[in-house]
C-alpha positions in Angstrom: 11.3 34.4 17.8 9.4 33.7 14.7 6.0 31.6 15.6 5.7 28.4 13.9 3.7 28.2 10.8 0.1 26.7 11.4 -1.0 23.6 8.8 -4.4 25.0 8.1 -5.2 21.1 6.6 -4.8 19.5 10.0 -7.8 20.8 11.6 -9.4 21.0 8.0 -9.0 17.0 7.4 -8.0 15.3 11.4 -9.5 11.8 10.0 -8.5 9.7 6.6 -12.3 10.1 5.7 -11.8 14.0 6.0 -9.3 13.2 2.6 -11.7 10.8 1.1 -14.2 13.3 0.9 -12.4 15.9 -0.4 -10.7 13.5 -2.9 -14.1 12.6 -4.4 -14.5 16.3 -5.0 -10.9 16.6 -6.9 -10.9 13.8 -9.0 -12.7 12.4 -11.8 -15.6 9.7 -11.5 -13.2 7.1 -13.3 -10.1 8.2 -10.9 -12.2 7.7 -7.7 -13.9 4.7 -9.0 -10.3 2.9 -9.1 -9.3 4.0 -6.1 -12.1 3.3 -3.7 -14.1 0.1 -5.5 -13.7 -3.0 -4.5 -15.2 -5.8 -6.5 -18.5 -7.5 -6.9 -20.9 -5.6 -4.2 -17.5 -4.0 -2.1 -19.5 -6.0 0.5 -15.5 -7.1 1.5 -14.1 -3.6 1.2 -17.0 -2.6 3.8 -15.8 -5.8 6.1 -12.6 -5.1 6.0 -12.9 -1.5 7.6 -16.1 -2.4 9.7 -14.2 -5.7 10.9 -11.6 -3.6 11.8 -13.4 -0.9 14.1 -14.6 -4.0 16.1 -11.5 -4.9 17.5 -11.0 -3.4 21.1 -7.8 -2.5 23.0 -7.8 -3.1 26.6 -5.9 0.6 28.5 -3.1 -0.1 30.7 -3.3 3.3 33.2 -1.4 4.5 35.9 2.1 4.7 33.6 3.4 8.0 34.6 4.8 10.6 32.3 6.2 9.2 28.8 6.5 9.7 25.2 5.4 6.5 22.9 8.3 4.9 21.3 7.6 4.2 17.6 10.8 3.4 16.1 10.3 0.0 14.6 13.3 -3.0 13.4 12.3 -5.0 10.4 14.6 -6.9 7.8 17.5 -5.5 9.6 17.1 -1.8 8.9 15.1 0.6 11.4 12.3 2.7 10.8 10.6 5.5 12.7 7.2 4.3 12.5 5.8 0.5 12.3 4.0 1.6 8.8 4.6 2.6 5.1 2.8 3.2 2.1 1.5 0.1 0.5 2.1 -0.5 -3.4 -0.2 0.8 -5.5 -0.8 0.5 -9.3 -1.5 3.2 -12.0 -1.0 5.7 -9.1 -0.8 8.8 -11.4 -4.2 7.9 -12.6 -5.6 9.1 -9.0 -3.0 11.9 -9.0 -0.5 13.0 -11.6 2.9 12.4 -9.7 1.8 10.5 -6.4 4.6 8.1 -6.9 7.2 11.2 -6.2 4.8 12.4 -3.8 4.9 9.4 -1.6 8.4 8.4 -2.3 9.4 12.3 -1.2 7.6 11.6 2.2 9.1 8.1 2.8 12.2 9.8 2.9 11.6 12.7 4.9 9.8 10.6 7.8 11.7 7.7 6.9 9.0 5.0 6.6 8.9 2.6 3.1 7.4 3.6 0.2 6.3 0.7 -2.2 6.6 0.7 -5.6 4.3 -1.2 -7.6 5.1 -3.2 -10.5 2.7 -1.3 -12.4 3.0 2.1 -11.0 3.7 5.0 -13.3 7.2 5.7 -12.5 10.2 3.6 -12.7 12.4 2.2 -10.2 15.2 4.3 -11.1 13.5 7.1 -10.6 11.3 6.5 -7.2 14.5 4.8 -6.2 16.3 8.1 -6.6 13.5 10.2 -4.4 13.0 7.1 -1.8 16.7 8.0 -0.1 16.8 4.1 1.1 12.9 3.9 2.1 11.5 2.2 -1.1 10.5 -1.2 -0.8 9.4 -3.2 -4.6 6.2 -5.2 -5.3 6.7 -7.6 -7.9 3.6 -8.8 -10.0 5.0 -12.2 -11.0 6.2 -11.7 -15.0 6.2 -15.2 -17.1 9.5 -14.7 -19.0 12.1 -15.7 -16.6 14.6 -12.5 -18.2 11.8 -9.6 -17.2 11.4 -11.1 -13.9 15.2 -11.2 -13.4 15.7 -7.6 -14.7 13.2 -6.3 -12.8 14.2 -7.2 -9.9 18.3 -6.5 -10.8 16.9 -2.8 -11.5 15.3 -2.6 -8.4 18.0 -3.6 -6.1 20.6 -1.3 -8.0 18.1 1.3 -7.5 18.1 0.7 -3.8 14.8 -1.2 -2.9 15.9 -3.3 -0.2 12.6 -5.2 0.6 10.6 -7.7 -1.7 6.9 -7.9 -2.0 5.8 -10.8 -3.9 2.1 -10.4 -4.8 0.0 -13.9 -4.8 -3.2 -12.3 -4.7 -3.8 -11.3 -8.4 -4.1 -14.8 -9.8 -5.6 -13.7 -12.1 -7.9 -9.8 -13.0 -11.1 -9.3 -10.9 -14.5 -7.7 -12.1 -14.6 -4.8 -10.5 -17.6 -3.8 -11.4 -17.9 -0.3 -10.3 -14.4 0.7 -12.3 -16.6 -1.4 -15.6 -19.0 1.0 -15.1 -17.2 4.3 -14.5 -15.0 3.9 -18.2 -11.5 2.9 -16.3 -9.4 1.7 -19.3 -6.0 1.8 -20.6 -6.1 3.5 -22.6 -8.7 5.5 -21.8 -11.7 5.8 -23.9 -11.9 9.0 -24.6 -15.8 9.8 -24.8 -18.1 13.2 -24.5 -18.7 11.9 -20.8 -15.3 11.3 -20.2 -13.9 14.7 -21.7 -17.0 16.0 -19.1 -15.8 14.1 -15.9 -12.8 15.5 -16.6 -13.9 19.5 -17.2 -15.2 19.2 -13.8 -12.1 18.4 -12.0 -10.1 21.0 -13.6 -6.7 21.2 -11.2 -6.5 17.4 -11.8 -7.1 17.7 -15.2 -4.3 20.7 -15.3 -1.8 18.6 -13.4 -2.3 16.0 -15.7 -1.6 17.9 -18.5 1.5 19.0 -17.1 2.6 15.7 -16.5 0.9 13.7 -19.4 -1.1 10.7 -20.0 -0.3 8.1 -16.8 2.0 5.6 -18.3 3.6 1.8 -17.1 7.2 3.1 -17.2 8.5 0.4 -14.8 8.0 -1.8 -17.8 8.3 0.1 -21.0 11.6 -1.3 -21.4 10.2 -4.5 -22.7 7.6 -3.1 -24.9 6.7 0.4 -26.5 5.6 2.2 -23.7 3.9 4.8 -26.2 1.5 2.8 -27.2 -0.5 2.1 -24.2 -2.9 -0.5 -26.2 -0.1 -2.6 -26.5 1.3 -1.9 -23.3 -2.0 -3.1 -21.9 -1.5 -6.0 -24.1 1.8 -7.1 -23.0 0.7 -7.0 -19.0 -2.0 -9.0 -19.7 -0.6 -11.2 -21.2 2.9 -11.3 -19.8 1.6 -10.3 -15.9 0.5 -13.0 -13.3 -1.4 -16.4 -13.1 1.7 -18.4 -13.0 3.3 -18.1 -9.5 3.7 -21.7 -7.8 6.3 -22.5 -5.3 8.6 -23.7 -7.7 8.4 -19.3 -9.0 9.4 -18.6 -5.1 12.7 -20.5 -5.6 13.3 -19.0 -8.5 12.4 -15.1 -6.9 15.0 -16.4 -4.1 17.5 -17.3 -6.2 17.2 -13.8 -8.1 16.6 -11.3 -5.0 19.3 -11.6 -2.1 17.0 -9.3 -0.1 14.2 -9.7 2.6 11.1 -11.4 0.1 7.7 -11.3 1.9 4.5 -12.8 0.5 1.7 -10.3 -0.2 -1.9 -12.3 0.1 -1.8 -15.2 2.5 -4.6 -16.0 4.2 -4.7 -19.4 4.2 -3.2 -21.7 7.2 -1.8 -23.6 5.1 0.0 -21.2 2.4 1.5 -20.1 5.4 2.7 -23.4 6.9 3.9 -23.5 3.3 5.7 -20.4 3.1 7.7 -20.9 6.3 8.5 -24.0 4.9 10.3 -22.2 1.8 12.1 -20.0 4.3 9.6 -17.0 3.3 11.2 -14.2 5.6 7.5 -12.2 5.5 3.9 -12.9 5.3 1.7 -10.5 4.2 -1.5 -10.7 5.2 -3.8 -9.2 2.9 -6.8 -9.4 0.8 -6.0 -7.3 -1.7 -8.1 -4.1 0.1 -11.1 -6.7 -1.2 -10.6 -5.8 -4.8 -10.0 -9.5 -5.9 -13.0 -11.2 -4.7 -16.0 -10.3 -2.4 -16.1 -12.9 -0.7 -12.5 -13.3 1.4 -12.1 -12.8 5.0 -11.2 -9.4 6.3 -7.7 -9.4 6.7 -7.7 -8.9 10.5 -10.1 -11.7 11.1 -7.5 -13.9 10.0 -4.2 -12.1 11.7 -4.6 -13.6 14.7 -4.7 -17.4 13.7 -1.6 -16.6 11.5 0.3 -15.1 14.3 -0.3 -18.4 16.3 1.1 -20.3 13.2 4.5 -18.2 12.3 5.6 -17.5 16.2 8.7 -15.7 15.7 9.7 -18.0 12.3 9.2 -14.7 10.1 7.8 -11.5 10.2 4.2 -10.5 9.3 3.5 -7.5 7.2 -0.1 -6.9 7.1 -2.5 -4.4 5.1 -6.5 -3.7 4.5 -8.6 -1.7 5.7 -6.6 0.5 7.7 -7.6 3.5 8.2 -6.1 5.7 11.3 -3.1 5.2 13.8 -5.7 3.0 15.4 -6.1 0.9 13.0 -2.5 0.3 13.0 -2.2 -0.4 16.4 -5.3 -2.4 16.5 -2.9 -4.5 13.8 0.4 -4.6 15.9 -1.6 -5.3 18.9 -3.4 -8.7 16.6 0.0 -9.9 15.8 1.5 -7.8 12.9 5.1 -6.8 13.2 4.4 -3.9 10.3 1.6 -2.2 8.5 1.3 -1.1 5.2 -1.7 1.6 4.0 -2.6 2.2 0.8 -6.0 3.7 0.2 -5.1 5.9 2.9 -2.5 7.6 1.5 -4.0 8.1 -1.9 -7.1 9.7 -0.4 -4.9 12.5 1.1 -3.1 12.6 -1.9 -5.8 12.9 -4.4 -7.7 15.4 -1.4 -3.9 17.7 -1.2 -2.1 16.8 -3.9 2.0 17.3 -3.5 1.0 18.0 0.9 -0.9 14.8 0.7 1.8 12.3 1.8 3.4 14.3 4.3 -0.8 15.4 6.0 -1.4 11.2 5.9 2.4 10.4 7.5 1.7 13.0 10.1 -1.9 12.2 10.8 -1.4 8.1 11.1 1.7 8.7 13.1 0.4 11.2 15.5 -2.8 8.6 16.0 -0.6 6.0 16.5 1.1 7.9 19.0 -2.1 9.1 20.9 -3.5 5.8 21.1 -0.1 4.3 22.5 -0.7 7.3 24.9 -3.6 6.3 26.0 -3.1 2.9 25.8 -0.3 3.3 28.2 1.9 1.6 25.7 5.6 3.0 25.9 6.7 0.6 23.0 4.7 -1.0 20.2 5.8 -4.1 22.0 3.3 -3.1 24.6 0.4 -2.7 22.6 -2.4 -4.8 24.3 -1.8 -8.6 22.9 1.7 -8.4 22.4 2.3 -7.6 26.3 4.2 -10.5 27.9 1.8 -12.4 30.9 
């Protein structure tokens, strides 16, 4: 009987800071600098994962024998795990082809993948590799005919759930990615070419796949030219969502629309008002302003307000299986990561997705385990009195 083949990467990199490490080793200073920075001091980034490893879970022993039950209802369609991959923009800067990479393990462990506005590959194509699992975040357009063809390509394409993003009024500093040369286009200087020397398998694979490009949207403008492309986000991208935009998303999208961002009480009193069927509570993984709650800090209070009125769909700062169920336990009825999945992709390139599926899942599972939680309903918080 042949033995089963051993993963050498899952003793190599056990922990999501394992891949972080090694990612900062593949990829070049301005790659790293976009995906890790926050903004202003990344004094929030650092609260969000630090407010996070304060939250304690209570074990329930004595349980016998049993094997944690992760499968997990939302928006009518079932899952195997209560997480996915959060959306993401300019993925391919941080590795040439993460999109497919992600989308690819979406399907095969049949979480969501999100797809980001302003990723680097179209609907139609992530669509394609997602087999079902893709989920679309929209970053509100101002002409009324992009946001509706958008959003017409995504559900042909088979994205079955909405993320509206409120969070971006308008761009951040981020200071750190000012001072690392992030642009698009990039500014092609004798420190940049340098950066870039150094990393040479991302600087290969990039090659291969060419410059990272918006091609979500380059049917409204010449994708080629990236300075306008640029251009045309800026100017045609965000700063204009109100509620009167929600009723127009709803009358667009016959789907499952959640709310990326809230925080606020009373955006959420608002949003069940509008018949929102998600809340995403998020800050943005603290890249919008350094001074915002950490997203778990305000779970809880949120939780008290929606009940069972809609589902919450939370994300920042998560960073293991326990992170997720510290989370579910808070309130949350999903979880979406982001960084962590681009660290393991940027650290393993095309075994990245499947090594940071496997890893969160198996977490979530021990802790559950240990926990004594047979269901995610049982997680400490969510058990009945």
């Amino acid at each position: 009987m042949p033995q089963p083949m051993i993963d050498p990467n899952r003793d190599q990199y056990p922990r999501i800071s394992d891949l972080a490490a090694k990612a900062y080793t593949r990829i070049p200073h301005f790659a790293w600098e976009y995906l890790d920075s926050g903004t202003g001091y990344d004094v929030g980034a650092k609260r969000n994962v630090e407010t996070m490893h304060d939250v304690r879970l209570t074990p329930k022993l004595l349980q016998g024998l049993f094997e944690p039950n992760t499968e997990t209802e939302i928006f009518g369609q079932t899952y195997a795990a209560p997480f996915g991959v959060a959306p993401v923009g300019l993925t391919g800067l941080m590795w040439p082809g993460a999109e497919i990479i992600l989308a690819k393990t979406a399907a095969k462990f049949r979480i969501p993948y999100s797809l980001s506005t302003v990723a680097t590959e179209s609907a139609e194509t992530i669509g394609a590799v997602a087999n079902g699992m893709g989920w679309f975040q929209l970053y509100p357009p101002r002409a009324a005919h992009i946001r509706k063809d958008l959003l017409k390509r995504a559900k042909a394409a088979g994205f079955t759930t909405l993320l509206v993003t409120a969070d971006v009024p308008t761009g951040s500093t981020r200071e750190r990615q000012r001072k690392a040369g992030v642009a698009v286009p990039p500014r092609i200087t004798p420190m940049m070419i340098f950066r870039c020397a150094i990393r040479p398998r991302w600087s290969l694979t990039t090659l291969m796949h060419g410059t990272p490009r918006f091609r979500g949207v380059e049917k409204y403008v010449d994708g080629k030219d990236l300075q306008n492309m640029t251009a045309f986000i800026g100017q045609g991208f965000g700063g204009t969502l109100d509620w009167d935009y929600m009723k127009e998303v709803r009358r667009d999208w016959d789907g499952p629309i959640v709310i990326k961002g809230l925080l606020d009480p009373e955006d959420v009193k608002r949003a069940l008002q509008e018949g929102i069927d998600g809340i995403g509570v998020s800050n943005h993984g603290s890249r919008q302003t350094d001074g915002a709650p950490a997203a778990i800090k305000a779970l809880p209070r949120i939780k008290d307000i929606v009940g069972d009125r809609a589902k919450i769909v939370f994300d920042s700062g998560i960073r293991s299986g326990l992170d997720i169920a510290r989370a579910l336990a808070l309130g949350a009825d999903f979880v979406l990561c982001g960084r962590a999945f681009m660290y393991s992709v940027a650290a393993l390139g095309s075994k990245g997705g499947d090594h940071a599926a496997s890893l969160l899942r198996d977490d979530l599972i021990n802790n559950m385990s240990q926990l004594g939680c047979k269901e995610v309903s049982d997680l400490p918080g969510r058990r009945n009195p």
